[in-house]
C-alpha positions as a printed NumPy array, in Angstrom:
array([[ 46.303,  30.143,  39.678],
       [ 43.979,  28.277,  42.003],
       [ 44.655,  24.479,  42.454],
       [ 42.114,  22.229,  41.854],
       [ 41.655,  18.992,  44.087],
       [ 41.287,  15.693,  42.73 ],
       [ 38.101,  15.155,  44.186],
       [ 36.457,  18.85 ,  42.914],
       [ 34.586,  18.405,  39.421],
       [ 33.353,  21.186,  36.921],
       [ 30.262,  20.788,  35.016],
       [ 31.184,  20.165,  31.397],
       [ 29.92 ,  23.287,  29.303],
       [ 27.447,  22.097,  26.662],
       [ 27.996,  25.117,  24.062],
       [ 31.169,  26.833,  23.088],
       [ 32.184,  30.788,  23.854],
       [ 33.9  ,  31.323,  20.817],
       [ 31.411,  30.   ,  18.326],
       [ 28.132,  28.933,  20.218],
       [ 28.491,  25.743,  18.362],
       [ 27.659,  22.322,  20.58 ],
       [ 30.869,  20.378,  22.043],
       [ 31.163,  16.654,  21.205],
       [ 32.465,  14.184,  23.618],
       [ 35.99 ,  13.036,  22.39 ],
       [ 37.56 ,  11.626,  25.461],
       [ 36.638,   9.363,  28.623],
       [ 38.832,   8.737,  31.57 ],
       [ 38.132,   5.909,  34.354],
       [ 37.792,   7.021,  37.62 ],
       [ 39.681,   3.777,  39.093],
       [ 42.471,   3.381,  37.041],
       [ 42.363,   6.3  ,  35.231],
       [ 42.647,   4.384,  31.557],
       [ 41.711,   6.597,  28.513],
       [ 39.245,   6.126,  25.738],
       [ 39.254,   8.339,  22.921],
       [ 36.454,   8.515,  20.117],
       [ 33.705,  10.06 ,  19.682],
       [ 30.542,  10.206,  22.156],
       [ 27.209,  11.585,  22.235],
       [ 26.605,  13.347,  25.956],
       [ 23.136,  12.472,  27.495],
       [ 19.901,  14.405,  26.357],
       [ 19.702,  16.49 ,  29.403],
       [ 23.094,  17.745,  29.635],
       [ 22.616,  20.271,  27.222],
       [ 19.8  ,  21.693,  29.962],
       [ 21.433,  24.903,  32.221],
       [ 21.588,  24.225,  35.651],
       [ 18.362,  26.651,  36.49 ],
       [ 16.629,  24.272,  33.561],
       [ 17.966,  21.37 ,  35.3  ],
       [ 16.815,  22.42 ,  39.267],
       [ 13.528,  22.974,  37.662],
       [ 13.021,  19.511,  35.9  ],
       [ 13.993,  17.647,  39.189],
       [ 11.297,  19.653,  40.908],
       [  9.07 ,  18.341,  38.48 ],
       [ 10.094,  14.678,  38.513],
       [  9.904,  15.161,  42.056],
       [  6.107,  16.376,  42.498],
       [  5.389,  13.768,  39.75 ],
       [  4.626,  16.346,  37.212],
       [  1.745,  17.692,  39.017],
       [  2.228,  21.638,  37.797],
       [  0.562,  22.903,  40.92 ],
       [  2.94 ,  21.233,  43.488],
       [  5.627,  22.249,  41.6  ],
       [  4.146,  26.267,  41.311],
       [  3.805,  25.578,  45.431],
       [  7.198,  23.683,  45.628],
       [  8.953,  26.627,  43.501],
       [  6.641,  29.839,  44.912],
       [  6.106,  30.445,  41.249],
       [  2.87 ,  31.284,  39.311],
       [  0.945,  28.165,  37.219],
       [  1.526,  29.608,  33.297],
       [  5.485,  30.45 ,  34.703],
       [  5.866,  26.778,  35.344],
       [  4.068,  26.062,  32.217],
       [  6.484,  28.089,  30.345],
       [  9.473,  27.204,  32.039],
       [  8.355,  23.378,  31.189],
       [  7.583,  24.461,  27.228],
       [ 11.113,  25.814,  26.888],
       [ 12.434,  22.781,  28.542],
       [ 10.615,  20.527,  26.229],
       [ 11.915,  22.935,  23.142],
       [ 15.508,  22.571,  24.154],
       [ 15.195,  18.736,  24.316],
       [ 13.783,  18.948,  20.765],
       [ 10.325,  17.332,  21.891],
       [  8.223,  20.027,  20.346],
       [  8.721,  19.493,  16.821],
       [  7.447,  15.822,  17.098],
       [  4.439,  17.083,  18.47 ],
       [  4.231,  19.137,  15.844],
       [  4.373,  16.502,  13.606],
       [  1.9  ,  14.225,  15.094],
       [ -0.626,  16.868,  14.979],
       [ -0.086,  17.731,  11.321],
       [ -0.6  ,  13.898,  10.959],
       [ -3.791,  13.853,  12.842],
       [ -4.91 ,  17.048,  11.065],
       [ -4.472,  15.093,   7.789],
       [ -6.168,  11.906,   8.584],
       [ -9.149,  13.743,   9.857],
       [ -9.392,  16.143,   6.545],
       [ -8.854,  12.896,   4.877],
       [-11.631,  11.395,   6.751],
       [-14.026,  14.057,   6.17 ],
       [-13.316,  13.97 ,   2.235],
       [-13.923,  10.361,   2.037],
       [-17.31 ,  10.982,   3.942],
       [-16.76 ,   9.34 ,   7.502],
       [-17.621,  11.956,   9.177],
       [-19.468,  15.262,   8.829],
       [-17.914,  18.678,   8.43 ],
       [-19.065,  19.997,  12.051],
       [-17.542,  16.295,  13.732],
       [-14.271,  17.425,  11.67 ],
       [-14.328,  20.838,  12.812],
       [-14.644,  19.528,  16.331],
       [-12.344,  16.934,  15.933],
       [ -9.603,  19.942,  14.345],
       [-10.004,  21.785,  17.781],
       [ -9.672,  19.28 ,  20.356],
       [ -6.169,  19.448,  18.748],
       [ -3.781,  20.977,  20.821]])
């Protein structure tokens, strides 16, 4: 069996082999002392993210979300970095707010149009600016 230095770290796996279910944090070790806390902790957000997933949100962050830097910085077509950037947003559970907040707007403009404030076309138009 290969020996491991002290100094070598392995990324923490976010889902389990056996089961696919999500690990949960249950013990923390200082790096000076090496002291122990056990308990249980929620890992960050973004560590849930593969390391491809990962590589591609630092590009982003890095051209400051402009999508064509990062389809220049990565060689890779715009609606590929669009994509890639949808799952992303998926997997960190974004997209299901959105999804809310449009259902909400959707509602207060049918509500709108019901109570007379605005015509049928301007609520129409108002529906498909919605994205």
């Amino acid at each position: 069996m290969k020996e491991v230095a002290e100094t070598e770290k392995y990324k923490a796996p976010s889902i389990c082999p056996v089961c696919g279910g999500e690990y949960e944090i249950t013990s923390l070790t200082c790096k000076s002392c090496k002291s122990e806390l056990n308990g249980r902790f929620e890992g960050c957000e973004y560590c849930a993210l593969d390391e491809s997933e990962k590589s591609f949100l630092s590009t982003f962050i890095k051209c400051r979300g402009n999508i064509r830097e990062v389809e220049k910085e990565l060689g890779i077509s715009y609606p590929t970095v669009r994509n890639r950037l949808d799952n992303i947003i998926s997997r960190l559970g974004y997209e299901n707010r959105r999804v809310a907040q449009v259902t909400e707007e959707r509602k207060i403009i049918i509500k709108r149009l019901e109570d007379g404030e605005i015509t049928a076309d301007e609520a129409a138009e108002a529906l498909r600016s919605l994205k």
